[in-house]
N, C-alpha and C positions, 0 to 999 in steps of 0.2 A: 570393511575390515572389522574382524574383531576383537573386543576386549584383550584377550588373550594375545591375539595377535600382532594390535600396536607395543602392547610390553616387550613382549619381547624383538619387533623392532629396533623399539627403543633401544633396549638392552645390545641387538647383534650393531649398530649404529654407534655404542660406545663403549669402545675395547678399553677395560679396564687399566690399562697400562697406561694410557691416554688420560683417562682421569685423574688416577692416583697421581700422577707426571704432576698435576695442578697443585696438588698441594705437599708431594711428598720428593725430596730428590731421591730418585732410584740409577742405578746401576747393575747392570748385569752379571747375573752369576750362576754360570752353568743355563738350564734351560729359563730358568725363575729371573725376576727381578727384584732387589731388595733393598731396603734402606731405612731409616730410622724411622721406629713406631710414633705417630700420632696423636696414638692416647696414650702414653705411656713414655716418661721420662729412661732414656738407656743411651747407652755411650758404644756400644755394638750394634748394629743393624741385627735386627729379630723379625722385621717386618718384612714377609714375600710374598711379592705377586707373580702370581702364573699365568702368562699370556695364552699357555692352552688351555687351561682350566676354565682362566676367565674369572678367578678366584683371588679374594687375601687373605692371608692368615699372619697373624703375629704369634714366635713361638717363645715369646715373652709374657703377654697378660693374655693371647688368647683371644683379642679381639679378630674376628673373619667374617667372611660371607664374600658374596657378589656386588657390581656395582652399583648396585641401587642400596647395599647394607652399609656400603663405606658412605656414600652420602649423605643415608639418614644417619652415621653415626658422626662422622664431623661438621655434619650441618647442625644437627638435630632434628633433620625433619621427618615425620611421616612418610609414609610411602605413597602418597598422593604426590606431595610435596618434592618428593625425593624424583618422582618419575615425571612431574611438570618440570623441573629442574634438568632435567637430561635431554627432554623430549627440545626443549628450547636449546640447549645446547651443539643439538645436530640439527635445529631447522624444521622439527618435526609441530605443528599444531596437535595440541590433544583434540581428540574427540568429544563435543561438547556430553555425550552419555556416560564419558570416562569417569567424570568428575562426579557425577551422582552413582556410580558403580563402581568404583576404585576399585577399578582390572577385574568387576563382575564379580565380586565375591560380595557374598551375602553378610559375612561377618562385616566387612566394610562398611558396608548401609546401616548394617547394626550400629556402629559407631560414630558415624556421621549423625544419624537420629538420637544416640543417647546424648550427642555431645549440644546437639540443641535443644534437648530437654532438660539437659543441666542447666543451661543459659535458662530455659525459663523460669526453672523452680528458682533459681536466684533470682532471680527479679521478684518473683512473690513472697521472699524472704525479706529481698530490702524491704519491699513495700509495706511490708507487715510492722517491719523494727520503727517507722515512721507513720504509724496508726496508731493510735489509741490503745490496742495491746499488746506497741512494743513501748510503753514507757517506760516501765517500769526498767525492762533492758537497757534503755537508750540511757537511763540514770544511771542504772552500774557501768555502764562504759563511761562515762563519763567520769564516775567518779574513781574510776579506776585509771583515771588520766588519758583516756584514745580520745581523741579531738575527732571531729567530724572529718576532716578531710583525708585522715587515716582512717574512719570505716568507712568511708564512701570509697577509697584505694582499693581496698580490700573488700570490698562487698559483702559486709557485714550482713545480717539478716537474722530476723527473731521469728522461731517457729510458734505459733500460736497454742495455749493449751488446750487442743483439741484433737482430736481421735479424728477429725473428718476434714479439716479446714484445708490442707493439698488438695485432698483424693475431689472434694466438690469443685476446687479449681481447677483442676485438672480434666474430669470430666466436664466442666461446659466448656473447658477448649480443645474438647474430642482428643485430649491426650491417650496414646498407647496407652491400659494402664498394664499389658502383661512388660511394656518396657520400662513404665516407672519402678517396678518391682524388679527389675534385673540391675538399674541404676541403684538401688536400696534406697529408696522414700518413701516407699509402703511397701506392706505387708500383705497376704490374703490369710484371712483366720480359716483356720483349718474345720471350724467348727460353722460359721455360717458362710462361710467361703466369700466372704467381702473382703475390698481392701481397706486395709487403714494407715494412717501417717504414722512413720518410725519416729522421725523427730518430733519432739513435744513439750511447750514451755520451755525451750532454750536458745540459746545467741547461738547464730548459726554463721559456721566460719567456711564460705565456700572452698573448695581445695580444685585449684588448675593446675596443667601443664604449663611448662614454659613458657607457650604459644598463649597463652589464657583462655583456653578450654575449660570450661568448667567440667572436673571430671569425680568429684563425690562433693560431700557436704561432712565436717563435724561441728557438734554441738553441743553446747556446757550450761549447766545447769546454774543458774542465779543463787539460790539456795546450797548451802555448800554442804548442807546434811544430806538432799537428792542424791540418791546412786543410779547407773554410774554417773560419775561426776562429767566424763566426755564421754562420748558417744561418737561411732564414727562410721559413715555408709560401708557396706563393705565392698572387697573389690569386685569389679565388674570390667565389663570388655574392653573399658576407658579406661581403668584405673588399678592401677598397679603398684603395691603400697612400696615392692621394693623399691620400688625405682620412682617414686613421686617427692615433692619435695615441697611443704607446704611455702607461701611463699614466695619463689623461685619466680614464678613472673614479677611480679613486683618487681625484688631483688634484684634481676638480673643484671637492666642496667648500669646498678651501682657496685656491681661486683665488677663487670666487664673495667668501668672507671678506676676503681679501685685497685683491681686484680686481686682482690680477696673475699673470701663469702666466712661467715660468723656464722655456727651450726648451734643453735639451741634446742630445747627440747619441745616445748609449748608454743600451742597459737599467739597466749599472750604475752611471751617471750618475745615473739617475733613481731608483735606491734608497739611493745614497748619499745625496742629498740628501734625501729622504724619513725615512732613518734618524736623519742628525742635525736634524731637524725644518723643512727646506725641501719640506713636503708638495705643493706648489706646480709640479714639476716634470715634465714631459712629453718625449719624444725622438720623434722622425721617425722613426725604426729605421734612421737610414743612407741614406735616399730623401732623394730632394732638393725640397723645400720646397714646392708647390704653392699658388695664389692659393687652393687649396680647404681645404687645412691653415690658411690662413690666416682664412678664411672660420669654419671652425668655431671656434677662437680666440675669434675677435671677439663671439660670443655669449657669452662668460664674464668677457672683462677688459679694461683698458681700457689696461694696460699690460705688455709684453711683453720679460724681460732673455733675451737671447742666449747663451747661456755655452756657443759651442764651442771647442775645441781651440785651443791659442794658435799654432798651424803657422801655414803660408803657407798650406795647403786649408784648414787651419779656417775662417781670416779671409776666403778666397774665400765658402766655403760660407755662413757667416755673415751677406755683403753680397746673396749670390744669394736667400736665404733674408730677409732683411729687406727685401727690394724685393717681396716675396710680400704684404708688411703696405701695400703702398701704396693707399690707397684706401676700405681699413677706419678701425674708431675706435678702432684700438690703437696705440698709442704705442711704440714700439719703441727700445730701449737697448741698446747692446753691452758688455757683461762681459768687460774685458779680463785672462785670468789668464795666468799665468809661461809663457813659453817651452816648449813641450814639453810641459804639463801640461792634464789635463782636468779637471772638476768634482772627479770620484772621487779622484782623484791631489792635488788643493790641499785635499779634506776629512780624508781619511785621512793626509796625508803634512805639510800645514802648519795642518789644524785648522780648526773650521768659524770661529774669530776673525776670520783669514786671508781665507774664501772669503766671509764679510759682511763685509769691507771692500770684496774687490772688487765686490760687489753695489753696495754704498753708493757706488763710484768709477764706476759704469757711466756711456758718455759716450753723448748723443742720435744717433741713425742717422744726422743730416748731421753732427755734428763729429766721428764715427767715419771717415764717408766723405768730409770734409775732410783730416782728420790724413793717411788714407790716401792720396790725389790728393797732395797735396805731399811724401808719402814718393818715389812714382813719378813726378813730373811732375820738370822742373825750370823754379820758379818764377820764375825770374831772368832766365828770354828770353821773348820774346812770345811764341813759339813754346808755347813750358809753361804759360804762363799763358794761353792759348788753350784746351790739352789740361783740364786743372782746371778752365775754366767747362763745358766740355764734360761732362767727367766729373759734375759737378754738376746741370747740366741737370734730368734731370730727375726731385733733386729737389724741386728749384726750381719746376716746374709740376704736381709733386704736391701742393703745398701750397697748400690752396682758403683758408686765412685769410690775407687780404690784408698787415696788418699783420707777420703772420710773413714773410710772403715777401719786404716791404720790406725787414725788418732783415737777412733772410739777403743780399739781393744788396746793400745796404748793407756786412755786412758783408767779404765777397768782390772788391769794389771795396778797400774800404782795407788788407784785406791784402795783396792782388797787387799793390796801387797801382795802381791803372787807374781812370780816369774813371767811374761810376753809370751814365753813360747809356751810354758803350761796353759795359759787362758786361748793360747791357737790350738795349742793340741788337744784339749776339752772341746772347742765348739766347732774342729774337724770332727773330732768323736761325734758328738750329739747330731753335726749334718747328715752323717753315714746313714746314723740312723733311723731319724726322718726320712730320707729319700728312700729307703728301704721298707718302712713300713707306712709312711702315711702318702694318703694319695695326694692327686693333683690337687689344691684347691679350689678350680674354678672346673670339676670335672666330675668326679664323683664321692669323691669322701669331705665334702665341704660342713662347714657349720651350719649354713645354711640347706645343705640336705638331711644331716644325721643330729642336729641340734648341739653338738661338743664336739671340740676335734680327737680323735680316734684314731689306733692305729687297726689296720685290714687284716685280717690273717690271707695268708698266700693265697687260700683256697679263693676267700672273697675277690681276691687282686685277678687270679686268674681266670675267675668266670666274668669278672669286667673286661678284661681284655678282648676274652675268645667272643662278648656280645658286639666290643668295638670292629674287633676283627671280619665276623658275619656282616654286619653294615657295611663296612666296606667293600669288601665280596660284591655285597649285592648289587652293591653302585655301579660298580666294574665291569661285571662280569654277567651280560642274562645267564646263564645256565645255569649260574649258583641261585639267580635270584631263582627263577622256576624250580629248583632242587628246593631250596630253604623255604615254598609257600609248600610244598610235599610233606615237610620233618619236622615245622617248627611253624609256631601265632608267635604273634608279639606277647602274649605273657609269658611267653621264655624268657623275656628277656627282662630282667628285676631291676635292672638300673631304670629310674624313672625315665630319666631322656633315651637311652636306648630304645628304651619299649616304645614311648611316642615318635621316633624317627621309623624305628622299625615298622610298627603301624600305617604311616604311610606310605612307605617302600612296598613293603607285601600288600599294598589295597592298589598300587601304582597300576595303571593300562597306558602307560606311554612307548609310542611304537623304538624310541632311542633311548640310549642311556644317558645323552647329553641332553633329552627334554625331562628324563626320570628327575636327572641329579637339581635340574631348574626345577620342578615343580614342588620337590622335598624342601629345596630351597628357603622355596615362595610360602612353605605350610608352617616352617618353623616357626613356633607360637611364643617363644623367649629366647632371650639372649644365651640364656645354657644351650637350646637345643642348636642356635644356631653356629654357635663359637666351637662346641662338639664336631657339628657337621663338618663346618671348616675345615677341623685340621685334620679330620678321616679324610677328606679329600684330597687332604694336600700331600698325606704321605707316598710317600714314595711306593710303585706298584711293586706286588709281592714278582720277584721270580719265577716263573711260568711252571717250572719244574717243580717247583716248590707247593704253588699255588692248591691243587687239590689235597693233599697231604694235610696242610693246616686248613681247610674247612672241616675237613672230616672230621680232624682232630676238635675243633671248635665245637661241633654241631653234637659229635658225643659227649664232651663236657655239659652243654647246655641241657642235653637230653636227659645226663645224668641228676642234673639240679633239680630236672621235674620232676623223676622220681622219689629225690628227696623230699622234696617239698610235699609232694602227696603222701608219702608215709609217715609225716608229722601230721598232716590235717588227721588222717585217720587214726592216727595214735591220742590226738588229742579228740574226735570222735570217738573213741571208747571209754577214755579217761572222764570224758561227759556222762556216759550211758554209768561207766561204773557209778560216780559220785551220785547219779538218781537211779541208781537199781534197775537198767533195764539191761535185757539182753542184748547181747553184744550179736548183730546182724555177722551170722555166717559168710558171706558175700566179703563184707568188709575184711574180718580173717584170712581170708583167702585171696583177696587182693593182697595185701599187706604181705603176706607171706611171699606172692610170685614176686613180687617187686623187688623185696629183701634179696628174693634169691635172682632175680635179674642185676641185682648193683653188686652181689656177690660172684658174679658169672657162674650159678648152680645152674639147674632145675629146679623148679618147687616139690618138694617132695609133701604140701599140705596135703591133707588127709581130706576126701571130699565122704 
């Protein structure tokens, strides 16, 4: 049997509905099965499974996939892990080449090998922080209060200051060196095309999964004039900044105890608190918060204290980083400490007495982001008291418990003094409008795709649709799909996740549409592509009658964008030749021109 073909045993051996059954009560509703999401605190069932599909979708945060996705997502495991877990489940032995080929994909082997090259360059790190030239290290930790038993926890390591001292250990233990350079621990110079050590002369703070995989390294310089100050691998097929969390092994089992994780910002945030017994704590490495950082979270705890930087960016970062929790079933508190100071700085400097009081003072994410609205508003004109419901908004329609929401715009009328029903009738207004101009946020108009939140113009909304639309089509239906490898590539299609689904849809050779829709599945490379895929799947099938009508319509919209888009390249190809004085290529004129007059339904009437 192979590869391929125990998966999906696997897979036909455990009807989704069966599973989900384990950890989710479901009830039936029409052909689907539904009932309260998982990852996602809600008091409505949003969560459906499709027994013909074989599919979940929640049409609340948008968690889906298949059964191997629900697994890894409320287990947390891999897809090794996730498919030893089912395979046992139905009675099935893995294949002992399973596990060195993880379902025969090559990227898999990739990862299996980077993840035990990280294990080793960690060990030549410890090793180094406890030689002769890691003293000087091992004294700044020290005097920086991490006791031994906390860098031995956390696998402390000091990179030597040398240009060669990995790459020569690494070569006499016949390491990959094309894979140490995809892990980022060296470099090859462009110039004599050798490799050399990235990190250098610095404490090196390994960064794992959950599982303690070792899956990057950063690293901080002793000398506090050295730039950059940290340093950090970058990502790689292991490593995924959105969604890593430094830490987090440690942590976990005292979050689980706890049922609370402490979010700060720095490595050595998170070993101070760890050393005086806040084992609890976790740091982003300086990346800014993702709904996916927030996601893994939510499998551990149920409540979430903030303790960044008391600055002006601490407090931004903070609020940007607690609006990541909206939607999950964590609880989010903000940790207000002294001016100027971070965790590391109120443990060591005012004592852990100090930094569990402000634990114990933490105020709820909307009285954090009230106090803040009336520091910057001014509440006294109507004007400001406009701006503060505004700014509240929305987390005013974050909050699915009705009774809470009552007493919050309850309370927000009697502080501003304004009328209950003006402060509902305002932030009905402002929902209108949101839901009218700004997109899904876990879909395509996200902060983290466009870097601000924004609102779309129609035209943008509807050439997202008619790309979601085509995907779907193509899942569905061969004919379309065969029509649409005819009319359109995947660079038609400009929403990032579309274009990479699309990509493997149109390269697809699967003789069904039930093996097409598995193997799109299997290729989805992140959680956007694969929460996308979901819920195109889950919708409901177009109207038969209907069906060719709207592709057509779809596929000339899309058509029409390439055209635009090319008569910008070329406009700005001329706008180049004018600013350096060259002649403008006839050719290109006359493209430009049919085009025009194609998006105008003329003839060209350019002049040859």
């Amino acid at each position: 049997m192979s590869d391929d073909e125990f998966v999906e045993q696997v897979r036909h051996n455990n009807d989704i509905v069966d599973v989900v059954s384990e950890y989710v009560a479901l009830e039936k509703r029409g052909s689907n099965m539904v009932g309260l999401c998982p990852f996602h605190k809600e008091d409505t069932p949003s969560f459906t499974v499709s027994p013909q599909r074989q599919l979940y979708y929640c049409f609340g945060c948008q968690a889906g996939g298949d059964v191997f996705n629900f697994i890894m997502d409320i287990e947390g495991y891999d897809f090794v892990e996730a498919l030893e877990h089912l395979a046992e489940r139905v009675g099935l032995d893995m294949p002992s080449k399973q596990r060195d080929s993880e379902a025969g994909s090559n990227k898999a082997r990739v990862k299996r090998y980077l993840h035990k090259l990280g294990a080793f360059v960690a060990r030549f790190f410890a090793a180094k922080l406890q030689s002769e030239s890691g003293h000087q290290a091992l004294r700044y930790l020290n005097e920086r209060g991490i006791p031994p038993e906390v860098q031995e926890k956390y696998r402390l390591g000091w990179a030597p200051d040398s240009w060669q001292a990995l790459c020569d250990h690494l070569r006499r233990s016949n390491v990959n060196m094309k894979a140490a350079q995809i892990f980022g621990v060296v470099k090859k110079s462009e110039k004599t095309g050798n490799y050399y050590d990235v990190l250098r002369s610095r404490i090196i703070f390994p960064i794992t999964d959950p599982r303690g995989k070792v899956v990057g390294f950063g690293g901080r310089v002793i000398d506090s004039d050295d730039e950059p100050k940290y340093l950090n691998t970058p990502e790689s097929p292991v490593f995924k900044k959105r969604e890593t969390w430094y830490g987090l092994e440690q942590a976990r089992p005292t979050i689980r105890q706890r049922d609370r994780v402490i979010i700060v910002e720095g490595y050595m945030d998170v070993l101070a608190c760890c050393t005086y017994g806040w084992e609890e704590a976790v740091a982003s490495m300086g990346t800014s918060l993702t709904a996916d950082h927030a996601r893994v979270l939510a499998r551990y705890a149920e409540e979430a204290l903030v303790a960044y930087d008391a600055d002006a960016a601490g407090t931004d970062a903070a609020v940007r980083s607690m609006n990541q929790f909206t939607g999950t079933t964590v609880a989010v508190k903000v940790v207000s400490l002294p001016e100027g100071k971070d965790p590391d700085d109120v443990l060591t400097g005012d004592g852990p007495q100090a930094f569990e009081r402000h634990l114990n003072e933490a105020q709820s994410f909307f009285r954090f982001c009230w106090e803040r609205s009336q520091r910057r508003r001014d509440a006294s004109s109507s004007r400001g008291k406009a701006e503060v419901i505004r700014d509240m908004a929305p987390l005013i329609w974050a909050q699915e418990d009705d009774v809470v929401r009552a007493d919050r715009i309850r309370f927000m009328a009697e502080s501003l003094r304004v009328p209950e029903n003006a402060v509902r009738s305002q932030l009905s207004k402002l929902q209108k409008v949101a839901q009218k101009y700004r997109a899904d946020p876990d879909r395509h108009n996200t902060k983290e795709n466009y870097g601000t939140e924004m609102e779309i113009s129609s035209g943008d909304l509807a050439r997202w649709r008619a790309e979601r639309q085509i995907i779907r089509m193509m899942l569905h239906a061969p004919k379309f799909l065969g029509d649409a490898r005819e009319v359109l590539s995947a660079n038609d299609f400009e929403d990032e996740v579309h274009r990479s689904l699309a990509t493997t849809i149109l390269r697809s050779d699967c003789s069904s549409v039930q093996k097409m829709q598995a193997e799109v599945m299997a290729t989805c490379s992140d959680e956007r592509e694969r929460r996308a895929l979901s819920e195109i799947m889950m919708k409901e099938t177009i109207p038969a009658q209907r069906m060719q009508q709207i592709y057509s319509d779809c596929i000339r919209l899309l058509q029409r964008r390439r055209k635009q888009r090319r008569v910008e390249e070329i406009r700005e190809i001329i706008r180049e030749h004018d600013r350096q004085g060259k002649k403008i290529p006839m050719e290109l004129m006359r493209e430009q021109a049919e085009i025009l007059a194609q998006l105008k339904g003329k003839q060209s009437s350019f002049n040859e």
